[in-house]
N, C-alpha and C positions, 0 to 999 in steps of 0.2 A: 310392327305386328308381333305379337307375342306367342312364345309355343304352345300353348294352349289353344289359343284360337287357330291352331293350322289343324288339330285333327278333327274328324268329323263327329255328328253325334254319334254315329253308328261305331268309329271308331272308344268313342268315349265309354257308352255302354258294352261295347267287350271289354274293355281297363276294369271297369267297373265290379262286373262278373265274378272274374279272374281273380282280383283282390278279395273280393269278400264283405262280410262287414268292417267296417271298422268306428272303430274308439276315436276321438281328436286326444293328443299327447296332450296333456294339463301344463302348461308353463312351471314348469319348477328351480329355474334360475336367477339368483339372486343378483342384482347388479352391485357391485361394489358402490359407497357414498366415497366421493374423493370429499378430501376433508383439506381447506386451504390450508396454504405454508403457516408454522407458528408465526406471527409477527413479532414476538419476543424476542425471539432469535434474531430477525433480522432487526428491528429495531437495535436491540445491542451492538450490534454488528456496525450501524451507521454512525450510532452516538460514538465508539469506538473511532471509528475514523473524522469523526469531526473533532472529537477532543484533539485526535493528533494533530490533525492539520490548522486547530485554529490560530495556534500562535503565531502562524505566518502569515504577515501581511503585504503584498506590494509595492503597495502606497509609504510606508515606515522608512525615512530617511536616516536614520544611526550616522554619529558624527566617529566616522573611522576615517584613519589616516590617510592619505591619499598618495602620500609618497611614502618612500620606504615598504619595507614588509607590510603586508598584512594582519591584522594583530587587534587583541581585545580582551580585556577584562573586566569581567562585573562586577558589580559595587560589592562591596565587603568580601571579594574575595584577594588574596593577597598577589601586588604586581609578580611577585619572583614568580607565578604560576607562568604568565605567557614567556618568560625570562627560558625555564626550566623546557618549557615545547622548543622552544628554538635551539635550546645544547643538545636535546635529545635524550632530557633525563625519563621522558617516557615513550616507552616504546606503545605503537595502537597496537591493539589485540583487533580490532573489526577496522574493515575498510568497504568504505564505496566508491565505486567508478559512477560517476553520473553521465559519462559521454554517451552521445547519442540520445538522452532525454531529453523533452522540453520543460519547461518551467514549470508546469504542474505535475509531473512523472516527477520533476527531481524534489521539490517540493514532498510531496508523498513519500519518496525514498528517506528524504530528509529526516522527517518524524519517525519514520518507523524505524529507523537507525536509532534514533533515542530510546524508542522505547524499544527497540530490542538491545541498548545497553544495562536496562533500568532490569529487564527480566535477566539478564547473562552477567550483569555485576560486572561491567566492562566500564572503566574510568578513563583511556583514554582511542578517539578512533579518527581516524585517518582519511576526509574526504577528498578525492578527486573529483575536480571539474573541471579542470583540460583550461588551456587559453582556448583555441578557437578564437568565435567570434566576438569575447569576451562578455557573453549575455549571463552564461552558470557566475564566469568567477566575479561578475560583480554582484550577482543575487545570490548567493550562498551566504556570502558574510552577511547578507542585510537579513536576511532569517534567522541565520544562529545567533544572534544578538538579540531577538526577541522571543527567545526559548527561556523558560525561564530556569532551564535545568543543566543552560551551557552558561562554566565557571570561564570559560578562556577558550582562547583559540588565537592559532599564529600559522603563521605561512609556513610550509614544509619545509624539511631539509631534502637538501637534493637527494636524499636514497629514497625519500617517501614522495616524490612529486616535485618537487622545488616549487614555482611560482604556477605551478599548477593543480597543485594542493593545500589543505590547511590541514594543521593537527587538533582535534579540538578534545578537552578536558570537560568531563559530565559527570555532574554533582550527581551520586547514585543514593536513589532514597527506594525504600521499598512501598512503594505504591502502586505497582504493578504483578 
């Protein structure tokens, strides 16, 4: 039941009286148009994270060592490069902890560590991926080997991780 239908007509015609004539107000409010998200923006936004994340593949078997350190160098780049991460002739400026991600978090972390070498001008960085249950440390090395922007990479020295680290050396090209 509505309050209008509780007074009576007799109450309706005193309200009536009392107020007077009146005017109806004219609607004079404008409703905003919402205008959708730009899709440029986000579209860049996507292509952006797919470029980062394509070079990685799961399926991609890379013939790395199996015994000994961990360790790799890409064609035409010179052996003494993984030689020099192992003495410790470069110190990283950027480090990732990957513990506690899963394969596609670390994955994501992965790229965007590249490419925030490529924008910071950072040549050499320092990932952790913990032993554990040894799922990171044996998928780390199988994606940094198919970046095309990682010159090397070698097992840590024990101040940087030891066998729960790699050191990796990235070709800096300004394309970012």
């Amino acid at each position: 039941m509505k309050f209008k239908d509780l007074l009576s007509n007799e109450d309706k015609k005193v309200f009536k009286e009392a107020i007077g004539k009146i005017k109806p107000i004219a609607q004079d409010k404008v409703m905003p148009v919402r205008r959708p998200l730009k899709k440029s923006i986000i579209d860049k936004k996507s292509v952006i994270q797919q470029v980062a994340e394509f070079h990685f593949s799961d399926e991609f078997e890379p013939n790395l060592p199996q015994n000994g350190p961990m360790k790799y160098v890409a064609e035409g780049v010179d052996s003494f490069e993984a030689k020099s991460l192992r003495r410790g002739s470069y110190n990283p400026e950027l480090t990732l902890d990957l513990h506690g991600l899963d394969q596609h978090n670390a994955k994501r972390e992965i790229a965007a560590l590249i490419k925030a070498c490529h924008k910071e001008h950072v040549r050499c960085v320092c990932i952790v991926h913990g032993i554990g249950g040894r799922v990171l440390k044996n998928k780390t090395p199988h994606w940094l080997v198919q970046h095309p922007d990682v010159m090397a990479f070698h097992q840590a020295p024990l101040e940087y991780g030891g066998d729960g680290a790699l050191l990796v050396l990235i070709d800096i090209k300004d394309k970012y």
